[in-house]
C-alpha positions as CSV (number, residue, x, y, z in Angstrom):
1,X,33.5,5.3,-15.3
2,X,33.8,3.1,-12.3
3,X,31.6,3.5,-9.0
4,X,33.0,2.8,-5.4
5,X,29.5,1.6,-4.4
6,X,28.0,-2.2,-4.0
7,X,25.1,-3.1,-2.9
8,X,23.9,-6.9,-2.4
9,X,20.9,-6.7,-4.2
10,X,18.9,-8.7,-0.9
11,X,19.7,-5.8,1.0
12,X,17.1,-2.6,-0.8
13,X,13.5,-3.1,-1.1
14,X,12.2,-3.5,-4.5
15,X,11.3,-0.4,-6.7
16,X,7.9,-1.1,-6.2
17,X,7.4,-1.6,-2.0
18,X,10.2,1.1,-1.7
19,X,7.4,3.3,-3.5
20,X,4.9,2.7,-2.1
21,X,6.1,3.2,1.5
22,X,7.6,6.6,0.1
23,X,3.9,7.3,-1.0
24,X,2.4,6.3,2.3
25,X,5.4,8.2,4.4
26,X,4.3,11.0,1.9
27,X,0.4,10.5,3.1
28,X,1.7,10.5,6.6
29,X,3.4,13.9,6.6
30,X,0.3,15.5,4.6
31,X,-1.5,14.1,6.9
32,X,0.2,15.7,10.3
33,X,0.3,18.9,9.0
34,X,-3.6,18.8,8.2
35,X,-4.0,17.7,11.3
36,X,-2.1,20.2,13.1
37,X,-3.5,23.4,11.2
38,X,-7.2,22.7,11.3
39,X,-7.9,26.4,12.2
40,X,-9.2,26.1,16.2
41,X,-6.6,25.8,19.1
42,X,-9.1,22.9,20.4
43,X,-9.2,20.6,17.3
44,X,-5.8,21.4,16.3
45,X,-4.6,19.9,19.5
46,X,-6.7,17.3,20.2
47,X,-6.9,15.9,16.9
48,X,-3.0,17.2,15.9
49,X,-1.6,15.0,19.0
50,X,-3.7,12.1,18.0
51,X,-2.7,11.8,14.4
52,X,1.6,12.5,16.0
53,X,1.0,9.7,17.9
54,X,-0.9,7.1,15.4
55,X,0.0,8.4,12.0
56,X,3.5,6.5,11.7
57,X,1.7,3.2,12.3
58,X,-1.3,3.4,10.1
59,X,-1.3,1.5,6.9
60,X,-2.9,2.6,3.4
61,X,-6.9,2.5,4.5
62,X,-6.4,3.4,8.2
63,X,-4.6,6.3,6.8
64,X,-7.6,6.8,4.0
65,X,-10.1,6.6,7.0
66,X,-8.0,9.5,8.6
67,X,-8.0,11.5,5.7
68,X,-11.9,11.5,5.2
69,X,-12.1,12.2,9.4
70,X,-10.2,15.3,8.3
71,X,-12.7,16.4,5.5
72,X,-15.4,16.7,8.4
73,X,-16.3,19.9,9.6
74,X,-14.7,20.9,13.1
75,X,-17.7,21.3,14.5
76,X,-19.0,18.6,14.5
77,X,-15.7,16.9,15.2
78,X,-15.3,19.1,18.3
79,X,-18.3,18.1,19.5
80,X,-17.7,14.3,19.4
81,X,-14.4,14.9,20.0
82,X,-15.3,16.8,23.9
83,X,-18.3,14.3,24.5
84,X,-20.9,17.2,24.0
85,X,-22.4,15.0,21.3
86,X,-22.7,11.4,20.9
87,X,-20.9,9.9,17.8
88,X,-23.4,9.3,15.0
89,X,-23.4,5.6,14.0
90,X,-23.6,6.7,10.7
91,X,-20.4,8.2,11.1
92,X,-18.8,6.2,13.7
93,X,-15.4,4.4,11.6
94,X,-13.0,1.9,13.5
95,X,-10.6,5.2,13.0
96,X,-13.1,8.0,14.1
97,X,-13.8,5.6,17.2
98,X,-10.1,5.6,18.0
99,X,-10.2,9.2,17.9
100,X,-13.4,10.0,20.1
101,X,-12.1,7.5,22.9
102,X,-8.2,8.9,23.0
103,X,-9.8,12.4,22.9
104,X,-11.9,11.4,25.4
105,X,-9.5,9.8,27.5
106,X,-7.3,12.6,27.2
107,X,-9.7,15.5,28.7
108,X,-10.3,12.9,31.3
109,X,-14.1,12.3,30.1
């Protein structure tokens, strides 16, 4: 049987970068919807609407920093997040940095 379909073959990624950016694409849509369904209005927007707006640029360990930000407890999140704490050094990632200073920015603080 005969196909009606050519491709140049300089034209489609290889198998391998085509799966990873599937997997990473994959990583980024997990990664919204964790974002957006924390379980508090506050964090859900705050941290939801940073992670829409970052989440399509980050690359495999910016998005592996996000994903640990997201195992954190809102609380304490929250609290960073508003400015009511200061960020614990200990804690304190390029990516969780990013986050305080646009959430920061954002409630005008």
């Amino acid at each position: 049987m005969q196909h009606n379909f050519t491709t140049s073959s300089h034209t489609l990624p290889s198998n391998a970068s085509a799966g990873e950016e599937d997997a990473l694409a994959a990583r980024r849509r997990r990664l919204k919807f964790r974002a957006n369904h924390r379980g508090t209005f506050e964090t859900d927007i705050l941290i939801g609407g940073f992670v829409e707006e970052t989440a399509d640029s980050l690359n495999a360990a910016e998005l592996a920093d996000m994903e640990a930000i997201l195992e954190m407890p809102d609380p304490d999140l929250t609290d960073w997040l508003f400015g009511r704490l200061p960020l614990p050094e200990e804690k304190a990632t390029p990516m969780l940095r990013r986050m305080v200073e646009a959430c920061r920015a954002r409630c005008g603080k």
